[in-house]
Every structure is written in structure tokens, then in C-alpha cells.
Backbone as XML, in Angstrom:
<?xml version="1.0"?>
<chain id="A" units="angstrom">
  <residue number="1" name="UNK">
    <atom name="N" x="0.819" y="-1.178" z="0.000"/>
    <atom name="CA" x="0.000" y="0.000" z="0.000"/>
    <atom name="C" x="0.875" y="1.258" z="0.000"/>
  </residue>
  <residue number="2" name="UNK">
    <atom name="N" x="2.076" y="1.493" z="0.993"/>
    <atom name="CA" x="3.054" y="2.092" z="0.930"/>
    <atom name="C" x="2.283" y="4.040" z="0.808"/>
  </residue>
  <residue number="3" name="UNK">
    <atom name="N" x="1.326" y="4.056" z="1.844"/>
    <atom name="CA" x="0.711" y="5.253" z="2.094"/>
    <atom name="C" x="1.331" y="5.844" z="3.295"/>
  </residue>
  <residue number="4" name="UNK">
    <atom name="N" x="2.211" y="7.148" z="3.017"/>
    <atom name="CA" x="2.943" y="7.157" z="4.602"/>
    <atom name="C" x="2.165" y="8.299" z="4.901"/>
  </residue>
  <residue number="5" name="UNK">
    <atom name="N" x="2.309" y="8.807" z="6.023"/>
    <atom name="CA" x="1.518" y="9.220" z="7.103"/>
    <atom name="C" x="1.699" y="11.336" z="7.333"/>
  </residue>
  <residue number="6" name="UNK">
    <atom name="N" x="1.423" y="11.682" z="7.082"/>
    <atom name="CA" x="2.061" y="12.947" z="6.702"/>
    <atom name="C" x="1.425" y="14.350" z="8.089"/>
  </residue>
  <residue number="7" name="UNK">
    <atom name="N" x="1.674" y="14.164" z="9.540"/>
    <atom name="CA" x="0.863" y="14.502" z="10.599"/>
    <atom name="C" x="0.791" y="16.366" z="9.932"/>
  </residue>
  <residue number="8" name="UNK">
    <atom name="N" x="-0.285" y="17.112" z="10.541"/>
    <atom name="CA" x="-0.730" y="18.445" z="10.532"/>
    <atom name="C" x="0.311" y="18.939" z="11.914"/>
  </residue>
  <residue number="9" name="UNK">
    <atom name="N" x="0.697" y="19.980" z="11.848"/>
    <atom name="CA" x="1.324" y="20.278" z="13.378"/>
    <atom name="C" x="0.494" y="21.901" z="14.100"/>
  </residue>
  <residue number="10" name="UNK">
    <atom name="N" x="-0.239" y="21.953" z="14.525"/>
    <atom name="CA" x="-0.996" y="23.279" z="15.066"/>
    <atom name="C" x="0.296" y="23.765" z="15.841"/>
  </residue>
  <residue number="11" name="UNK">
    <atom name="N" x="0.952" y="24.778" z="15.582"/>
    <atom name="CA" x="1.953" y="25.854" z="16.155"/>
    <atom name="C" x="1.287" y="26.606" z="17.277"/>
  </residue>
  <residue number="12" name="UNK">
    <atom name="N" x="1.085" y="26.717" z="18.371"/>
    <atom name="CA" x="0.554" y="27.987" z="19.181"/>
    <atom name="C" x="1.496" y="28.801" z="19.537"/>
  </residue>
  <residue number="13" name="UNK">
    <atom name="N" x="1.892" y="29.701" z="18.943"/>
    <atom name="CA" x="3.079" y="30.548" z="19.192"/>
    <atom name="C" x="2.836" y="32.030" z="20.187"/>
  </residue>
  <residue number="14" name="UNK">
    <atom name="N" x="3.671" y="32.017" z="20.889"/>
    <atom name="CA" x="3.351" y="32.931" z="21.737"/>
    <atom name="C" x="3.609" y="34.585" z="20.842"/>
  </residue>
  <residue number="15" name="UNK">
    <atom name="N" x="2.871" y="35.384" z="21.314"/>
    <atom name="CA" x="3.506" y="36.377" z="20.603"/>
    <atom name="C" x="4.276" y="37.440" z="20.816"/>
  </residue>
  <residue number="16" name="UNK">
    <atom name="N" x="5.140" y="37.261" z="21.980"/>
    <atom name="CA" x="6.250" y="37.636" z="22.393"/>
    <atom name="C" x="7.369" y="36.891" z="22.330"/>
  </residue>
  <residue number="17" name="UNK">
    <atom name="N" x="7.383" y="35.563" z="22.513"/>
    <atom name="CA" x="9.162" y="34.464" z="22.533"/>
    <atom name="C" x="8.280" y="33.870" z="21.155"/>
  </residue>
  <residue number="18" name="UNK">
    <atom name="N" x="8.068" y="32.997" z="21.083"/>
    <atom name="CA" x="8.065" y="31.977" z="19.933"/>
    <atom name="C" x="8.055" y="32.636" z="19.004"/>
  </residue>
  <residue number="19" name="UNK">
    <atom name="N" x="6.876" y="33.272" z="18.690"/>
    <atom name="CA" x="6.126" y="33.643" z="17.015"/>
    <atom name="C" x="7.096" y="35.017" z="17.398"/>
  </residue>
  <residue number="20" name="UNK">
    <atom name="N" x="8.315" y="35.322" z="18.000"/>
    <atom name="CA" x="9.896" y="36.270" z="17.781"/>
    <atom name="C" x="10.339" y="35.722" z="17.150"/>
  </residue>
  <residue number="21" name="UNK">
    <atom name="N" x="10.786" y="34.330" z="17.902"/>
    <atom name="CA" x="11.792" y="33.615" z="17.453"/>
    <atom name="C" x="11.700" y="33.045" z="15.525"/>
  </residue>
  <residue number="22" name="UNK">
    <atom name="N" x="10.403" y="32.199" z="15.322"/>
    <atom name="CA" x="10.090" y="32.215" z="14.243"/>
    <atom name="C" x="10.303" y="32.983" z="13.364"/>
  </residue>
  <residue number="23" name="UNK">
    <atom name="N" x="9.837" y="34.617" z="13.310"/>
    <atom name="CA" x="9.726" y="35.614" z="12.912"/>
    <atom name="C" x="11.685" y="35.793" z="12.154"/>
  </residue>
  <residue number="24" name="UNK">
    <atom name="N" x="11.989" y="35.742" z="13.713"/>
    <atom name="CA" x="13.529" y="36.009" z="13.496"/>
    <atom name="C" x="14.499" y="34.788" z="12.176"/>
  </residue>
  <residue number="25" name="UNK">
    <atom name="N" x="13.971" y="33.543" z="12.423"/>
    <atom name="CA" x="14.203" y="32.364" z="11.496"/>
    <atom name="C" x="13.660" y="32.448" z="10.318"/>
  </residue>
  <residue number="26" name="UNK">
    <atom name="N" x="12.655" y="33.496" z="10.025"/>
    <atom name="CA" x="12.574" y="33.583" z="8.830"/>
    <atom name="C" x="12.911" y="34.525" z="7.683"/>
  </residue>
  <residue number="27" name="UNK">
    <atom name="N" x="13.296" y="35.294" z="8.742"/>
    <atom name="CA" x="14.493" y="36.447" z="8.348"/>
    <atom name="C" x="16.121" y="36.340" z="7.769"/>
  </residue>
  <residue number="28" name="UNK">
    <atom name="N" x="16.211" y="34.944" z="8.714"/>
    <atom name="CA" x="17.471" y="34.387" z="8.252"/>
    <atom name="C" x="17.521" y="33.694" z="7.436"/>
  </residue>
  <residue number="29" name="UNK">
    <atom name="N" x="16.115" y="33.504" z="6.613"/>
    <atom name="CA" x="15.966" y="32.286" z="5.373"/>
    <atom name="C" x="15.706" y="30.756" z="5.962"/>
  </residue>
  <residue number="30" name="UNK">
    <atom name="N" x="15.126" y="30.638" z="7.125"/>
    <atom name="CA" x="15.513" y="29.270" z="7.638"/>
    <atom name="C" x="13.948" y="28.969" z="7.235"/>
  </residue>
  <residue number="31" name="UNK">
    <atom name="N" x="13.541" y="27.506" z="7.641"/>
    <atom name="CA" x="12.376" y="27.403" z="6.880"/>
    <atom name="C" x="11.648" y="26.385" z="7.696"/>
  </residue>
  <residue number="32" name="UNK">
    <atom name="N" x="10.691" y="26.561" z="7.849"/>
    <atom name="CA" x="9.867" y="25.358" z="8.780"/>
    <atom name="C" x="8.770" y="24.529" z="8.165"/>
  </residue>
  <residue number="33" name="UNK">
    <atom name="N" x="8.739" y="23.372" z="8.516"/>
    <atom name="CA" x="8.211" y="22.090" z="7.267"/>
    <atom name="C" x="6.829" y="22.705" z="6.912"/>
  </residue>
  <residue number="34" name="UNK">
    <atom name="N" x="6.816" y="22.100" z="6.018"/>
    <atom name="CA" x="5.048" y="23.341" z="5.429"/>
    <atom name="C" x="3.627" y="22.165" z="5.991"/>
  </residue>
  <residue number="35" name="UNK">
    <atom name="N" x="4.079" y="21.246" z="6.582"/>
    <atom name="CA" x="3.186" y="20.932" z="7.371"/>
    <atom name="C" x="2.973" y="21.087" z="9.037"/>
  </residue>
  <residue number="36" name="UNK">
    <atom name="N" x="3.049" y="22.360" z="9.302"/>
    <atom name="CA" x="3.454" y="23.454" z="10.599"/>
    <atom name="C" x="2.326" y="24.670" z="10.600"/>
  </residue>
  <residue number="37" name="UNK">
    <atom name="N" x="1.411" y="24.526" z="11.095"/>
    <atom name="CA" x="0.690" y="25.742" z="10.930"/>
    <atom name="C" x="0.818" y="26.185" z="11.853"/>
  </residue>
  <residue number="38" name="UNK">
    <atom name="N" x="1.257" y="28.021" z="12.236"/>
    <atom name="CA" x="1.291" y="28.604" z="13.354"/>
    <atom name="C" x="0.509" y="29.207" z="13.493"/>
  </residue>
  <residue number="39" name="UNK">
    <atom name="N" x="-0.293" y="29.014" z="14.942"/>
    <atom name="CA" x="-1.178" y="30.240" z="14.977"/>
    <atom name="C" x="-0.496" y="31.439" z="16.162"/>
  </residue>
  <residue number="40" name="UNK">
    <atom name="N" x="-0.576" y="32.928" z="15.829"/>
    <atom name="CA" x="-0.273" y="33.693" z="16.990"/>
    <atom name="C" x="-1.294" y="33.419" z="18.308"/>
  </residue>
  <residue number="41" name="UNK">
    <atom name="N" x="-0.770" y="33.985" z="18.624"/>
    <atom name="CA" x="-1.538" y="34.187" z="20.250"/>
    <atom name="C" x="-1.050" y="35.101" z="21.290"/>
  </residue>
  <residue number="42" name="UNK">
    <atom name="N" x="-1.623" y="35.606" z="22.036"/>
    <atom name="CA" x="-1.114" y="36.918" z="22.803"/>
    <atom name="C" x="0.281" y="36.002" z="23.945"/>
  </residue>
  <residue number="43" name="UNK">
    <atom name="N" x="-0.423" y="35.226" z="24.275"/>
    <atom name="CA" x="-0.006" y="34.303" z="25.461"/>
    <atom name="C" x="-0.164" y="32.695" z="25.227"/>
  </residue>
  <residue number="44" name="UNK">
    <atom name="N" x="0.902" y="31.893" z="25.081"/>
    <atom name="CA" x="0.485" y="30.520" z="24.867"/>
    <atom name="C" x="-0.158" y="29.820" z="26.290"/>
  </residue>
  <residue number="45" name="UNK">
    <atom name="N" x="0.587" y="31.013" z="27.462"/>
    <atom name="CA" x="-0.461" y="30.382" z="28.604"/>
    <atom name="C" x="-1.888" y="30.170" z="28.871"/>
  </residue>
  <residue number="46" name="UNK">
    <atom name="N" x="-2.659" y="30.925" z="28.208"/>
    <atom name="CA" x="-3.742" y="32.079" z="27.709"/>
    <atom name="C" x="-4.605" y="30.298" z="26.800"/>
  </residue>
  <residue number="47" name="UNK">
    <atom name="N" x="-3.631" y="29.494" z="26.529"/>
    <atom name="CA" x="-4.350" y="28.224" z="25.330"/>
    <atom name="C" x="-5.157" y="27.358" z="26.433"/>
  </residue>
  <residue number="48" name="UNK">
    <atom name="N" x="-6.340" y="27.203" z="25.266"/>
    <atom name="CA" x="-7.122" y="26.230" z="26.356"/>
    <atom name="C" x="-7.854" y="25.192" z="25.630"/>
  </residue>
  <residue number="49" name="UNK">
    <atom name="N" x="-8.270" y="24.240" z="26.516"/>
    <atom name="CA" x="-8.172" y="22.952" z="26.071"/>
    <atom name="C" x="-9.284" y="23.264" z="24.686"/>
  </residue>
  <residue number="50" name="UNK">
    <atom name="N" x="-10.294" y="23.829" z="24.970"/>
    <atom name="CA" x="-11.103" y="24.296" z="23.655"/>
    <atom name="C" x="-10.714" y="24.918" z="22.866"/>
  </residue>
  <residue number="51" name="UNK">
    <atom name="N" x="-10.017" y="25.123" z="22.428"/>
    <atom name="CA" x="-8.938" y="25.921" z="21.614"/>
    <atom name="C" x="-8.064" y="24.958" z="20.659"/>
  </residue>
  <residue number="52" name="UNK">
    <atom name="N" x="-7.269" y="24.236" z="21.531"/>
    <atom name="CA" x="-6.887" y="23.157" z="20.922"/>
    <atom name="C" x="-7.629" y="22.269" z="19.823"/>
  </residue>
  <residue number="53" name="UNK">
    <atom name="N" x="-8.854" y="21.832" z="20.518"/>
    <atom name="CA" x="-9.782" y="20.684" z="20.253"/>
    <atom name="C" x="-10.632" y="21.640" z="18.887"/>
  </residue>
  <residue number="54" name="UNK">
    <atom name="N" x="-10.635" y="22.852" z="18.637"/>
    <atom name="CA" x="-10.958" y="23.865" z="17.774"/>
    <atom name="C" x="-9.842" y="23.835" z="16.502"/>
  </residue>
  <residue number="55" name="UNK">
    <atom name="N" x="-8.995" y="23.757" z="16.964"/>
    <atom name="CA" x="-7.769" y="23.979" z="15.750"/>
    <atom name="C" x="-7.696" y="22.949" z="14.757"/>
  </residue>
</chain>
């Protein structure tokens, strides 16, 4: 059958450190797998379980 498995990745990026850091990596040309979706967010503390189960 040889069907491989290709997972979705929901990003919750904070929007002060992470979705920086990202920001900054993509400035440098660096590149993140295109099966990576980021979403911003004010606060990744701020994520909740409905949120998740939403994405």
C-alpha cells in the first residue's frame, strides 16, 4: 500500500518568545516544514483545552 503518514502540526506561538523567534528564522531564510501551521496568540499560557480541540 506504501501510504505514509504525513501529521498536521498546530503551532501555538506565543507572541512575544516563539512567534519572535520564528519571525527572526525567517528572516534568516531558515524554513519550517510546510506541514506546521502557526497560529499567533497573545499568550500561549492564555491556550485552552477548547482551543486546541478547535484547531
Amino acid at each position: 500500500m506504501g501510504v505514509e503518514f504525513e501529521p498536521r502540526i498546530v503551532a501555538f506561538m506565543c507572541n512575544w518568545c516563539t512567534y519572535a523567534a520564528a519571525d527572526t528564522a525567517g528572516v534568516s531564510r531558515m524554513q519550517q516544514p510546510p506541514n506546521v501551521l502557526p497560529i499567533r496568540v497573545m499568550c500561549s499560557g492564555r491556550v485552552s483545552p477548547e482551543m486546541v480541540m478547535r484547531a
